[in-house]
VOKOL-945453 format. One record per residue (C-alpha): residue number from 1; x, z, y. Coordinates in steps of 0.05 Angstrom, whole numbers, plus 5000, padded with zeros to 4 digits. Each point is the difference from the previous one (the first is absolute). Layout:
N
- NUM:X:Z:Y;
...
//
This chain:
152
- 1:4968:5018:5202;
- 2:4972:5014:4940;
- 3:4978:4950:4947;
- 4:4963:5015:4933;
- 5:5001:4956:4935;
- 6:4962:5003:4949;
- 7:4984:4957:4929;
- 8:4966:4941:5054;
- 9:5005:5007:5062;
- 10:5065:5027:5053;
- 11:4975:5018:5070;
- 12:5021:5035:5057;
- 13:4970:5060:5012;
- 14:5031:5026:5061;
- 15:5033:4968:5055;
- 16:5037:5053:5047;
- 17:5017:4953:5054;
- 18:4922:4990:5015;
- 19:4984:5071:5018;
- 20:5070:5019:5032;
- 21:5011:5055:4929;
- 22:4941:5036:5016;
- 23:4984:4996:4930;
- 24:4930:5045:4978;
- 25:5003:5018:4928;
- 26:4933:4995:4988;
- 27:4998:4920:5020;
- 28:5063:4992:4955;
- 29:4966:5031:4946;
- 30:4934:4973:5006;
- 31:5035:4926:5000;
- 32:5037:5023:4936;
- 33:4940:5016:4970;
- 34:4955:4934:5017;
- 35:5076:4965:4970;
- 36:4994:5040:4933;
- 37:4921:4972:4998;
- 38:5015:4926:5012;
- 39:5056:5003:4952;
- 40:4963:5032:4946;
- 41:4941:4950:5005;
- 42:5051:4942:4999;
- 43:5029:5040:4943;
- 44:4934:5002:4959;
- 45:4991:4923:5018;
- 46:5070:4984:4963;
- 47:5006:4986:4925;
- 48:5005:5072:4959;
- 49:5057:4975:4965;
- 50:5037:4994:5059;
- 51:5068:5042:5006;
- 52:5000:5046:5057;
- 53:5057:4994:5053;
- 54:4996:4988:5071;
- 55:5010:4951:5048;
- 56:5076:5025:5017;
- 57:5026:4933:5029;
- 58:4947:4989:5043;
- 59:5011:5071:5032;
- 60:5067:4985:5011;
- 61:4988:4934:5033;
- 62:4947:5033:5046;
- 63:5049:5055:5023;
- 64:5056:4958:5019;
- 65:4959:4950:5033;
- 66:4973:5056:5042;
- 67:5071:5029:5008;
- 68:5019:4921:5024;
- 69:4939:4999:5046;
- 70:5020:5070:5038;
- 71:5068:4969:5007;
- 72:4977:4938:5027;
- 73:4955:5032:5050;
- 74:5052:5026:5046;
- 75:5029:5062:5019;
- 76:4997:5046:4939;
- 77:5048:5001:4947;
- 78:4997:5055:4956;
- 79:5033:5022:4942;
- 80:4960:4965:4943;
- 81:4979:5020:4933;
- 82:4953:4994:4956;
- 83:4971:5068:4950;
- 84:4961:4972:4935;
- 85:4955:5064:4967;
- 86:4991:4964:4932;
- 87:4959:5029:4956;
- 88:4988:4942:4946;
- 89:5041:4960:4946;
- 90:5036:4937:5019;
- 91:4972:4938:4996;
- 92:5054:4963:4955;
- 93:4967:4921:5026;
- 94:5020:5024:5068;
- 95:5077:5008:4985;
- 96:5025:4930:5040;
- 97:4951:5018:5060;
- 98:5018:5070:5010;
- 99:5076:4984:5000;
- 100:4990:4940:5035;
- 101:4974:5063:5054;
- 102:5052:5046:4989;
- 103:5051:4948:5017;
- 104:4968:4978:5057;
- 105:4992:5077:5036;
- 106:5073:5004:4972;
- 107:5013:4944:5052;
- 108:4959:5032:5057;
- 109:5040:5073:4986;
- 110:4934:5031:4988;
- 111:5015:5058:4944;
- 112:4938:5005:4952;
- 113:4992:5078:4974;
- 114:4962:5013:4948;
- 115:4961:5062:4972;
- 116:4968:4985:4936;
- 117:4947:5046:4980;
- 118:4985:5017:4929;
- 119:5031:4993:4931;
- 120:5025:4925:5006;
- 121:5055:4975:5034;
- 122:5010:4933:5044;
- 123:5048:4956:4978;
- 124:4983:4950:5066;
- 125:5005:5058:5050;
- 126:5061:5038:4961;
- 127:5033:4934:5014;
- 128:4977:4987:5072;
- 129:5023:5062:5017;
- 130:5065:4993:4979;
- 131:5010:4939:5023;
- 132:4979:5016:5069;
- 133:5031:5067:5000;
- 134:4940:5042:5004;
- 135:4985:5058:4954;
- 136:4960:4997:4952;
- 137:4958:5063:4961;
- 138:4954:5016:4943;
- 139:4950:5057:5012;
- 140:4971:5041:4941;
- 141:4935:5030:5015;
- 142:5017:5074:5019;
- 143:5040:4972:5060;
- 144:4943:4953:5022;
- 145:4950:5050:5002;
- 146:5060:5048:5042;
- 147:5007:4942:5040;
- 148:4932:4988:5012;
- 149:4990:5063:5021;
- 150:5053:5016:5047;
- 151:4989:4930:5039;
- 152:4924:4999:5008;
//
């Protein structure tokens, strides 16, 4: 599963369980893309003076209801956890939400990692990962571009 947020909207983007894994890079891309266009055009829509941080809880909450749902549904139980690629500052307004979600995959046993790209750090996913007993890791830019390389 993979599910994008952005300053508006959160979304899935890609649902493995429709297509059995047989996951085409190009479709997953493309949807990315058409994501990054709707959220920029809510973006521009906003107020300017608007502080910049993304919809964190609302990720959350969409990945552990899906996580509920494939429990639910039967026969599969798989080791879940949840990987957050932040790239943004934390939204300080969403402090009770977000831990409100972190306590609540706590609960469930689902581990939250976290790779946070860029120069700021997360204080909402350094403390969901600890508290779920994930890892969490900051990536400077030379290792994101190594990374980037060696995995596409």
């Amino acid at each position: 599963m993979v599910i994008a947020i952005g300053f508006s909207p959160c979304d899935y983007i890609y649902d493995s369980s429709l297509d059995h894994g047989n996951l085409r890079v190009e479709t997953l891309l493309q949807k990315l893309e058409e994501f990054v266009i709707k959220d920029e055009e809510l973006n521009k829509q906003e107020s300017v003076d608007r502080i910049g941080s993304t919809l964190l809880s609302g990720y959350l909450s969409m990945a552990l209801c899906y996580i509920q749902r494939v429990f639910r549904s039967g026969s599969i139980h798989p080791q879940s956890r949840i990987l957050c690629l932040h790239g943004s500052q934390d939204g300080p307004r969403e402090y009770v939400a977000i831990m409100n979600s972190i306590f609540s995959t706590q609960r469930s046993m689902v581990r939250i990692h976290s790779c946070v790209i860029g120069s700021q750090h997360s204080a909402f996913l350094q403390q969901a990962s600890y508290i779920t007993g994930a890892v969490y890791l900051t990536v400077c830019n030379s290792m994101l571009k190594y990374s980037t390389l060696t995995f596409l």
